[in-house]
C-alpha positions in Angstrom: -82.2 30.6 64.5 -82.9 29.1 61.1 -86.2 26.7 60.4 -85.6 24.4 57.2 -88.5 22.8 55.6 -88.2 19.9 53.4 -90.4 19.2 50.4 -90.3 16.6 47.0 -89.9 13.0 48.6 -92.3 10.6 47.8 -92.3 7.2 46.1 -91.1 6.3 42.5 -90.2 3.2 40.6 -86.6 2.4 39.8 -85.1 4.4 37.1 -87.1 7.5 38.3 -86.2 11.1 39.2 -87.6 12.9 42.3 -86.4 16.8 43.3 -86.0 17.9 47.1 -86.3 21.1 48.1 -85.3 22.8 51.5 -86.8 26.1 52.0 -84.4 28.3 54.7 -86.1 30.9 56.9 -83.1 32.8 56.3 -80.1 34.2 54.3 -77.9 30.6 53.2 -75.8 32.8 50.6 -72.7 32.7 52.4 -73.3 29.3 54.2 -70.2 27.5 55.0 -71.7 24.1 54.3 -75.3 22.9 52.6 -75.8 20.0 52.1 -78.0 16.8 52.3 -77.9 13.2 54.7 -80.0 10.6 54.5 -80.6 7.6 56.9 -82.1 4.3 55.7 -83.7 2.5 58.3 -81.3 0.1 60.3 -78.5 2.5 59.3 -76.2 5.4 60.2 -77.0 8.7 58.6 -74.8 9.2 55.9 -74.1 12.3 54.1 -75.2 12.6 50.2 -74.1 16.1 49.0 -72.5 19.0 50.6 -71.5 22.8 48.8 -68.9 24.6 50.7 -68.8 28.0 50.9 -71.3 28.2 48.2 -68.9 26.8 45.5 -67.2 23.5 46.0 -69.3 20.6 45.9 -68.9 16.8 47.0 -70.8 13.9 46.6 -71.0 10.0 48.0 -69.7 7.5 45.6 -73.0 5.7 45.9 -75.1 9.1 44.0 -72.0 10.5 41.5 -73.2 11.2 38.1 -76.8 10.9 39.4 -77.6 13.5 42.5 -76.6 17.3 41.9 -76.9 19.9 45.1 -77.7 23.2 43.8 -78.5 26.5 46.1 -80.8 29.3 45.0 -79.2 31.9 47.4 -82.4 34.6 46.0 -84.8 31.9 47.0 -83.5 30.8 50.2 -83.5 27.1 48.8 -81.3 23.9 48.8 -82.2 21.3 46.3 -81.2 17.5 45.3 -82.1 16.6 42.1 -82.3 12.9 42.0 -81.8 10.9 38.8 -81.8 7.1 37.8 -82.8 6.5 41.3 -82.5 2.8 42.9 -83.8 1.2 45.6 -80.9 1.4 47.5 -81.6 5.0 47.4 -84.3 4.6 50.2 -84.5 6.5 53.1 -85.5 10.0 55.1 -83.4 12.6 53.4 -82.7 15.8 55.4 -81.1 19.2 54.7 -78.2 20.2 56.5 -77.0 24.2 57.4 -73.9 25.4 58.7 -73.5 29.3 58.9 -70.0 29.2 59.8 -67.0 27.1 61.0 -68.2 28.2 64.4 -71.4 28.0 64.4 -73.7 25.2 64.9 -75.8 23.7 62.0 -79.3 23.9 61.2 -81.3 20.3 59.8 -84.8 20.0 58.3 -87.3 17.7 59.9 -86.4 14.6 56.5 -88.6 13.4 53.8 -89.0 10.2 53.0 -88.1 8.9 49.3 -89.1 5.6 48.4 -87.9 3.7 45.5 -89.6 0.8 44.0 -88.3 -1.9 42.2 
């Protein structure tokens, strides 16, 4: 069993930056997939970023050029660093950890992120 706790959402005006962190009670270094959804409210969750087997990464089209998923494997920590964020960019963002292809995944309990226009 693997407990991820989320950190670094909070409210910021359009244009600003905000950096989430997910804190893994174990090992992710050889993860098959991190990565972060987010769910706005009246919507499906959608997923933001994902790394694959600690290497390849992916984004949305909505967050290209401005969200980067990074992994600490030493620290046990996922991060989104959020850039040039926009309204639309409201909603609970949650971490997401899957050991293996045949394993089930892990999720954090969400932050919210709030952006102002």
């Amino acid at each position: 069993q693997v407990r991820l706790v989320e950190s670094g959402g909070g409210l910021v005006q359009a244009g600003g930056s905000l950096r989430l962190s997910c804190a893994a009670s174990g090992s992710i270094a050889d993860a098959y997939v991190t990565a972060w959804y987010r769910q706005a409210p009246g919507k499906q969750r959608e997923l933001v970023a994902k790394i694959t087997y600690g290497a390849s990464t992916n984004y949305a089209d909505s967050v290209k050029g401005r969200f980067t998923i990074s992994n600490d494997n030493a620290k046990k920590t996922m991060y989104l660093q959020m850039n040039s964020l926009k309204p639309e960019d409201t909603a609970v963002y949650y971490c997401y950890y899957r050991p293996s292809v045949v394993a089930s995944a892990y999720w954090g309990q969400g932050t919210q992120v709030t952006v102002s226009s």
